[in-house]
N, C-alpha and C positions, 0 to 999 in steps of 0.2 A: 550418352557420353560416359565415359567409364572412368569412376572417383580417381584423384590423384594417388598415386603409391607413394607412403610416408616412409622415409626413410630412418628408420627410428635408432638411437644409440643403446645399447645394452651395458650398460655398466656396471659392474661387480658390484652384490650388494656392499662388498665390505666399501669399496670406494665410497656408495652412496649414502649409506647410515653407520652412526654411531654405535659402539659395543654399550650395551642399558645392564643395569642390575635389577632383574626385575623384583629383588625384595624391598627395595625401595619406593616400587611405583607402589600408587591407590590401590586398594582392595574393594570386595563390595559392600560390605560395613563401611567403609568412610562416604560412598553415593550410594544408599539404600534404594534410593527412586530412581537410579538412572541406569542406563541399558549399555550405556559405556564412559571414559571419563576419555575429552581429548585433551593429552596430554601437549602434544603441540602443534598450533594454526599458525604454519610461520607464512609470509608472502613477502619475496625478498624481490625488488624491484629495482634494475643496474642500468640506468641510463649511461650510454658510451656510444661514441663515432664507433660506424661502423662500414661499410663496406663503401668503397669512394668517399668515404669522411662524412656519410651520410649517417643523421643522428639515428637510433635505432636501442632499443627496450629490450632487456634479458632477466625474464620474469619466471623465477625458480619458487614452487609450491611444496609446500612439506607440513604434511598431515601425518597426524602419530596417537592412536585409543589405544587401549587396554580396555577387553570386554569384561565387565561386569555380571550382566547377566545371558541366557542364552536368545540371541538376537539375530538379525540379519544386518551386515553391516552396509554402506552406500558401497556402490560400484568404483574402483579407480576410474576417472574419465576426465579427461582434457577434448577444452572446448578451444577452436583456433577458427582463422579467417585464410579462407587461404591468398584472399588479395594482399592481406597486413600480415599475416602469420606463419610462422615456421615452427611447426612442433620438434622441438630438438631430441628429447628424451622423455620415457616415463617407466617409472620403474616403480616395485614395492615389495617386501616382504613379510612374512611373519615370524615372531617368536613365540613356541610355545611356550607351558608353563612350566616344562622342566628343561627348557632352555634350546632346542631343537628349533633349526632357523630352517624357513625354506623362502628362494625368490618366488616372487609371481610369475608366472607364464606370461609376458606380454604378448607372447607370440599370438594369443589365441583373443588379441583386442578384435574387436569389430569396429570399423568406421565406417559415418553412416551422417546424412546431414542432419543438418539439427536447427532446424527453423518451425512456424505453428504451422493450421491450414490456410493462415490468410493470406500466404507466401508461399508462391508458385516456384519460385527459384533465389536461394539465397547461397555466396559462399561461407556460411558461417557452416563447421563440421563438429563434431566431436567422435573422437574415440573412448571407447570401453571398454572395460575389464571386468569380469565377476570378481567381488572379495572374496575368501575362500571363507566359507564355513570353519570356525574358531570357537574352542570349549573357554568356558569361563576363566580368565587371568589371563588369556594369548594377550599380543601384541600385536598391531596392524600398523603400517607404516606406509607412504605413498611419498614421492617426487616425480615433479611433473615440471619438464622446462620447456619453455617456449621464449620467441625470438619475434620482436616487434620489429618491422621493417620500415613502417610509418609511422611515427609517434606524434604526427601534431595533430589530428582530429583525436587522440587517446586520453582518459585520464584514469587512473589505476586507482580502486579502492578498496579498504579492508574490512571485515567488520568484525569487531570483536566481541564474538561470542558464539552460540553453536544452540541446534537442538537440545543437547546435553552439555552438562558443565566440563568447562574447559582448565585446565592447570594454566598455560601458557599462550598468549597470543601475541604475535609479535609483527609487524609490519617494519620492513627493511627497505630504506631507499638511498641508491648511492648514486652521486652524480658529479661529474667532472663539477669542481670547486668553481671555476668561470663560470659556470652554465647555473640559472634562476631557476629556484622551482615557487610553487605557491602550491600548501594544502588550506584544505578545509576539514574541520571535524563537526558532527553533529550527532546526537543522539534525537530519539523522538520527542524532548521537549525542547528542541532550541537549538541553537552554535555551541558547540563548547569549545574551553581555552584547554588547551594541547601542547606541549611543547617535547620536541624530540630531544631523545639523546645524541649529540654530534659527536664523531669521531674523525680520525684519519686513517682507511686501512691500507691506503695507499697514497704513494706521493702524488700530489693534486686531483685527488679525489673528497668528497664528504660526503660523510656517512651519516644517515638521521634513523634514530631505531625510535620509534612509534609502539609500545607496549605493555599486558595488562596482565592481571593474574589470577586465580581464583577466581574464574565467573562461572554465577550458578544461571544454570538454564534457565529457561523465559517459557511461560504456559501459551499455547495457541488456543485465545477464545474466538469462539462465533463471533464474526462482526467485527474484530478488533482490528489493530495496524497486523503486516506481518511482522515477523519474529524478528529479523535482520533490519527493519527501522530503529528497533528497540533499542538494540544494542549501539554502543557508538560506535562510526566507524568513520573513519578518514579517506578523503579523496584527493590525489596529489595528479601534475601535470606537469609537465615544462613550460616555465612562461619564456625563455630566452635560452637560446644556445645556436652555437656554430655551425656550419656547415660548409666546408670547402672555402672558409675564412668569412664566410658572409654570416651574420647576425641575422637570426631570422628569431620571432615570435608569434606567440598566439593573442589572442585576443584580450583584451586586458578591464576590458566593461562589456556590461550588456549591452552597452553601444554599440561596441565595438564589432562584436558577437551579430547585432543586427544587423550592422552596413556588410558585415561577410554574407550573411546570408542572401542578403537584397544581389551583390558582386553572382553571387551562386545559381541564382533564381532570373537574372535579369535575360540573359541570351538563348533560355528557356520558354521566356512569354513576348516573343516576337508574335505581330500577328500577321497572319500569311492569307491573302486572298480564297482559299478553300473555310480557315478560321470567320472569317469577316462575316461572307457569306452563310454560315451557319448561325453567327447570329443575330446577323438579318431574320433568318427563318425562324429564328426561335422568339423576335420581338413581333412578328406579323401580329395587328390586333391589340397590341399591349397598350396600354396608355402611357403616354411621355412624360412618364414621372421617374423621379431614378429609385424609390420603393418597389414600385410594380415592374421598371425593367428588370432590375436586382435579384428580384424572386424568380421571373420569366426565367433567366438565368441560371440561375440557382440551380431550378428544375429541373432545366434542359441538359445541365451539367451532371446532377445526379442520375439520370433516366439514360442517357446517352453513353455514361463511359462506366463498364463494367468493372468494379474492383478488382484487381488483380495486381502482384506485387512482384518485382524481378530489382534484386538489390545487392549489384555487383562492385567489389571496393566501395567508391564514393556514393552512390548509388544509393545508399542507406543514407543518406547526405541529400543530393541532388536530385532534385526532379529529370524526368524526360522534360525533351523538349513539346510544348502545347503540340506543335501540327502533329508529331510521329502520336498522340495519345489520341488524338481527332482523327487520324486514319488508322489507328489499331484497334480505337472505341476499348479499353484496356488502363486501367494506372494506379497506384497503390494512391493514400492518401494525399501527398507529396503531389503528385500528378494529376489529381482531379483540384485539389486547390489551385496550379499554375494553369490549369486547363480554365476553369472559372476566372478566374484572375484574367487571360486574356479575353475572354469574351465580353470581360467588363471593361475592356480597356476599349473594346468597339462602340460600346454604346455610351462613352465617356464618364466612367463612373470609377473613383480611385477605389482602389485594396490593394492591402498586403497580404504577402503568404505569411503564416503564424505558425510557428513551434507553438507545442503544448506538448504536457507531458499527459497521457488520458490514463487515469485512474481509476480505481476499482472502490473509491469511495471514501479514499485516504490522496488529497491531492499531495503532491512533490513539491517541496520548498527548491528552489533555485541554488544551486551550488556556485559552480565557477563556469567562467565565459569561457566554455569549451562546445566542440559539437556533441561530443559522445558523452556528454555529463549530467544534462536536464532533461533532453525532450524525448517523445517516442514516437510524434504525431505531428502531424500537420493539417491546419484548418486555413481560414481566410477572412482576414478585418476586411469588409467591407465598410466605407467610406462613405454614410447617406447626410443629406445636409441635416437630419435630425440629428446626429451621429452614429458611434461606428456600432455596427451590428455582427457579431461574429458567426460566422457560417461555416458548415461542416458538409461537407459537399458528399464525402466518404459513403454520412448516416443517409439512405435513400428515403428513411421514412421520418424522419425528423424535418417539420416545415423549415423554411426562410423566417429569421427571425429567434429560430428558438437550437438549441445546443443540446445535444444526446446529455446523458446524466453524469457519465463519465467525461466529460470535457467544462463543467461546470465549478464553479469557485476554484479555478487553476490558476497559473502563474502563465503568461504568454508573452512574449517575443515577437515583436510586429516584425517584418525584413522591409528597413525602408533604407534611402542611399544616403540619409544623414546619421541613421543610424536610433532607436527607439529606444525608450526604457521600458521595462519590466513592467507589466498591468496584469490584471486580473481579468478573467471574466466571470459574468453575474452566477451570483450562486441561484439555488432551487426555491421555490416556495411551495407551500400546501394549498396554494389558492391557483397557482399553475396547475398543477398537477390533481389530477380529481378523476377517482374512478367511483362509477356506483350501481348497485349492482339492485334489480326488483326481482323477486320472484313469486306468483302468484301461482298457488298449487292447493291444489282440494285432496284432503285426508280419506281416505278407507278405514276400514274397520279392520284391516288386519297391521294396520301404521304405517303406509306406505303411500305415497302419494305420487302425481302427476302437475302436469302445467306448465305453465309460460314462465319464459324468463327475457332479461332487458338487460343488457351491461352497455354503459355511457363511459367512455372516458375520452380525457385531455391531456394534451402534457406527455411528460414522460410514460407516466402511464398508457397512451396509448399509442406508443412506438411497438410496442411489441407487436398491436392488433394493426395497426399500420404496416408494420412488416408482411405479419401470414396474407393481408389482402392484395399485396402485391405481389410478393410471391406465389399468388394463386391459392384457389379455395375448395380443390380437390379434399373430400372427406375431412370437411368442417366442422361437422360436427365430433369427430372425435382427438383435434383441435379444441375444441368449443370445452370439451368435457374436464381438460384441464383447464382450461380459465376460467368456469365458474367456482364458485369458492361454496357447494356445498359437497358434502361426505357422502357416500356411495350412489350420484348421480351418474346416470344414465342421458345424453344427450341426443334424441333422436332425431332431430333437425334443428339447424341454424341457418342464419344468412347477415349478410352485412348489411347495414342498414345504406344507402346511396347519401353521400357526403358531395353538397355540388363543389364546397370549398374541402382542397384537402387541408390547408394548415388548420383548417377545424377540427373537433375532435374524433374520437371515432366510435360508430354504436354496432353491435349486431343484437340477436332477439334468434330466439326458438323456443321448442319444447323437447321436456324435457321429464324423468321418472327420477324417484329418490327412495331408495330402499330404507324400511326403519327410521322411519322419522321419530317416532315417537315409539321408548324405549318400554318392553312388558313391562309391569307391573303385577302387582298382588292382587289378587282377584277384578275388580270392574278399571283398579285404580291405574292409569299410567302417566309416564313422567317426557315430556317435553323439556329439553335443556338445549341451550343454545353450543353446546360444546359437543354434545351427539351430532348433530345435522350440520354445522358449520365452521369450517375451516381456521384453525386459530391465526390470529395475527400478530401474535408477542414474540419479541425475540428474546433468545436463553441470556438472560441477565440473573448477575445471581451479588448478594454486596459482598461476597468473597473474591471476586473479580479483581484482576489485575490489572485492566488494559481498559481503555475508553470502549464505547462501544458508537460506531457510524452506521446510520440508514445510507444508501445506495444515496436516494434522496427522498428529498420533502414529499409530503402528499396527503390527500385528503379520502378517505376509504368511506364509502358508505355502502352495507347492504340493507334492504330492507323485505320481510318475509311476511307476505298475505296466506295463513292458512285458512282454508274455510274445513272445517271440518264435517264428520259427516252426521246425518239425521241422526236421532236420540242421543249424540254425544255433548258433554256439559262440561266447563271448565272450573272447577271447585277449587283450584287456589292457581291466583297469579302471581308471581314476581314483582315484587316492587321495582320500578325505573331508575337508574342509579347515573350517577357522571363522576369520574374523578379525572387529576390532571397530575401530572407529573412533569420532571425532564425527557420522558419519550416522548408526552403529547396529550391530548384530552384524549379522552374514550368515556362512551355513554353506551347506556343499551335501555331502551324505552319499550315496554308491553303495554298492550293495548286488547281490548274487548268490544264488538258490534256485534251482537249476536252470534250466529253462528260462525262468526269472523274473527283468528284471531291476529294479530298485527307484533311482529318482532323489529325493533329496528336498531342496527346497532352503527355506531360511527367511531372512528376513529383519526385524527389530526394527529400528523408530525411536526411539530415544533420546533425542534430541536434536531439539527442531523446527527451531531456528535456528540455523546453524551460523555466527561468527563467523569474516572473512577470516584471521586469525590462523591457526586452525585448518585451512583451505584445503589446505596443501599436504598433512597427514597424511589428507584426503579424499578426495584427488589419489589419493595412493598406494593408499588403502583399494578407488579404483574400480576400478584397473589392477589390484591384485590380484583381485577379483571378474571382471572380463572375461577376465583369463587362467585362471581357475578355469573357466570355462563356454565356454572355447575349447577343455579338452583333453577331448579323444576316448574314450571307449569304442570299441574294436576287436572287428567283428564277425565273423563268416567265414561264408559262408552257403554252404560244401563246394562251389561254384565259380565262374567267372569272370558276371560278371551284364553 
């Protein structure tokens, strides 16, 4: 099918931007470290009746730098829906520094969709523009409008602040004086108290200007929140407004928010004689318990409908309905949850479908009872007389019982028809999660060695190796050869160990070669250190640190290394055995001597998922004593000069 033709408005720069003096703007002495200063993030948001008195959104953007240094600046580019959205206009231009104005070419936008690969067909689009390449002091300016046509799944937020420091940011919201709004503000430690500036710029309208000034850019560390939590930002919605004289609102509690959902989801998990029957066939054999039906279930739900995701207007909202996902075997997460959901309704077993928002290790506080404001995901409370168990039907290799790493210590939204509060579900532990790694390898004389290897894991940790086994185990081994955690291995054969239970954990084993084990030396003398041969596990923490730092999650790491070394070689200085403990976790490394046997074992515990900047500098110290632990040497002698 061939994209829509956007009919775009071209409007004279001069109508669109203001005449600047630019000896007044920033120079690059005043931001020495920064590549540009924006000068203005304005996001002006015009609630108003609009076509048959239907309420409707007119969201005018204006972005405005002055380059600094010679840089590459972001693309002009407006993101729209074509179900909800009307790109009205986008225009921009530049001012040099001797005052030479030129517009942008929109003409030469490309539009193009704009969804990831987990999403087979989405109407979300964007258009783009190149910035033009600009000498130090130019000017860049961007307006971009667009035209909401639905506003009540919508809720519009700002965030003030930028990669680089900003002069001005200003969030603009104007709404017929009748008509209710409700924001929220937050920055990354909490709610904050906010209040706008009210005006009148027209008769019965109010005006709320939301606005901040001088903000200096924010560092991106490994591991930290992104940059745009950081900063505060406010999210605003309509809770009440008109239409065709009818009063109409959104949701107004999580409650509320819940019983919508449940209303969404209910005409969706009808169960239909082809349903029934399938999980008839998927209980044959199971025991009549509602734990072992639950997972039977579960299974057959994850094994049977292929992820795939098609999310037209509501779509992104609303599940398909169970039967059409049961004969298309096809459903984005939304859809294998309601697909589950009725299967469990055949064997008499309550769930709801659950919003979550799935995180990258940083979960999402709960804003406002809107659709488009919390969640990104959908899983399913299952309902056991132990109690509720929450199941991700989505992960195929995550058992019954247990939750992917990113749907863990979340905020979740049961859909039930009374309507649920806000829960949580279970965070990670280091006792869950355990991966451990043996490798039994005999030394050469020239330090290079061969042998066996073993990796066991549980938990999240062995999702990943749950996945590649199901996916199949075509050329395994060089699979195998990134997941073991020694430095320039060579894996020549692997295989999976046979799991009769899958929600057990999961093992494979080969063999395997490891170049340079053990580093030259001065004449007889060489040095074994645990930081040559194996894989570090610290993450870049430093107590100059801005930002908290998060593990993904919890877990428990252990490898352990049998060298046997070879005839006439002797071990003449070993390492003492060390253990320290920190906010990231224990960590130990133990050496060990049997004769020609020598034994490395190191361990590592996460304790802590998030570690708070406070804590920073004793992390600092924790890593530095860990790299100097796996810097000192074992000394070998191999009876002569090599």
């Amino acid at each position: 099918m061939r994209p829509p033709v956007l009919a775009l408005a071209l409007v004279s720069c001069a109508g669109a931007f203001p005449s600047l003096d630019l000896s007044t703007l920033p120079r690059p002495e005043d931001f020495p470290d920064a590549k540009y200063v924006v000068l203005l993030d304005e996001q002006q948001v015009q609630y108003r009746p609009g076509e048959k008195d239907k309420a409707e959104a007119l969201v005018t953007t204006r972005w405005r730098v002055r380059v600094l240094k010679p840089t590459t600046l972001p693309n002009l580019s407006a993101s729209y829906d074509t179900e909800f959205t009307d790109l009205v206009s986008m225009q921009g231009r530049s001012i040099l520094p001797d005052g030479t104005e030129k517009a942008l070419d929109v003409s030469k936008a490309w539009d193009r969709p704009s969804f990831d690969g987990s999403v087979l067909f989405s109407n979300v689009r964007v258009r783009s523009v190149s910035a033009p390449a600009l000498p130090v002091g130019a000017v860049f300016e961007t307006v971009v409008v667009t035209r909401t046509r639905d506003i009540e799944p919508m809720a519009y937020q700002h965030s003030f602040g930028d990669w680089e420091p900003v002069k001005t940011s200003r969030f603009i919201v104007d709404a017929p004086t009748a008509w209710r709004l409700r924001w929220v503000a937050r920055t990354f430690d909490g709610p904050a108290e906010v209040m706008p500036v009210e005006s009148t710029p027209a008769p019965g309208v109010t005006r709320r200007v939301f606005e901040r000034s001088d903000l200096a850019s924010l560092p991106s560390d490994p591991g930290g929140p992104d940059v745009w939590s950081r900063h505060l930002r406010v999210r605003v919605r309509l809770d009440e407004w008109t239409e065709r004289g009818v009063t109409k609102r959104t949701p107004q509690t999580p409650e509320e928010l819940s019983a919508l959902g449940f209303a969404q989801h209910q005409d969706r998990a009808v169960v239909t004689p082809a349903l029934e029957a399938a999980a008839r066939e998927a209980l044959v054999g199971v025991p009549d318990e509602p734990r072992a039906k639950a997972r039977a279930l579960y299974e057959y739900a994850c094994r049977r409908i292929q992820y795939c995701a098609i999310e037209i207007g509501y779509g992104g909202w609303i599940p398909h309905a169970a039967k059409d996902v049961h004969a298309q075997r096809w459903g984005d997460c939304k859809d294998k949850a309601t697909y589950l959901h009725t299967l469990l309704k055949v064997a008499g077993i309550e769930s709801s479908p659950t919003a979550i928002y799935s995180h990258e290790g940083w979960p999402r506080p709960f804003e406002l009872p809107s659709l488009g404001a919390n969640f990104n995901h959908e899983i399913l409370a299952v309902h056991l007389p132990e109690g509720t168990v929450y199941a991700d039907p989505t992960t195929r290799a995550v058992p019954f019982g247990s939750l992917p790493w990113n749907d863990a210590d979340a905020v979740v939204l049961e859909a039930t028809r009374e309507g649920a509060p806000l829960k949580k579900t279970p965070p990670t532990s280091p006792e869950q999660n355990v991966e451990t790694h043996r490798y039994l390898l005999t030394l050469d004389d020239a330090g290079n060695a061969r042998g066996h290897f073993e990796v066991e894991a549980r938990g999240d940790n062995a999702t990943g190796f749950k996945a590649r086994k199901l996916h199949g185990t075509g050329r395994l081994h060089a699979w195998a050869k990134r997941a073991v955690w020694l430095k320039g291995a060579e894996v020549t054969s692997a295989a999976f160990t046979e799991q009769p239970d899958f929600a057990e954990g999961e093992a494979f084993s080969g063999e395997l070669s490891v170049r340079r084990v053990v580093a030259r030396g001065l004449g007889s003398a060489s040095l074994f250190r645990v930081s040559d041969f194996m894989d570090d596990w610290m993450p870049a923490v430093s107590s100059s640190r801005t930002t908290p730092f998060a593990w993904k999650w919890l877990a428990t790491t252990d490898a352990t290394l049998v060298l046997t070394l070879p005839e006439g070689a002797t071990v003449s200085t070993l390492p003492e055995s060390v253990s320290f403990t920190s906010p990231l976790g224990v960590y130990s490394l133990r050496w060990s001597r049997t004769g020609q046997v020598v034994t490395v074992v190191r361990r590592f515990r996460r304790d802590q998922r998030v570690v708070p900047v406070g804590e920073m500098p004793a992390a600092t110290a924790f890593v530095e004593k860990v790299f100097e632990a796996e810097l000192s040497p074992a000394v070998l002698r191999f009876g002569g000069a090599r």
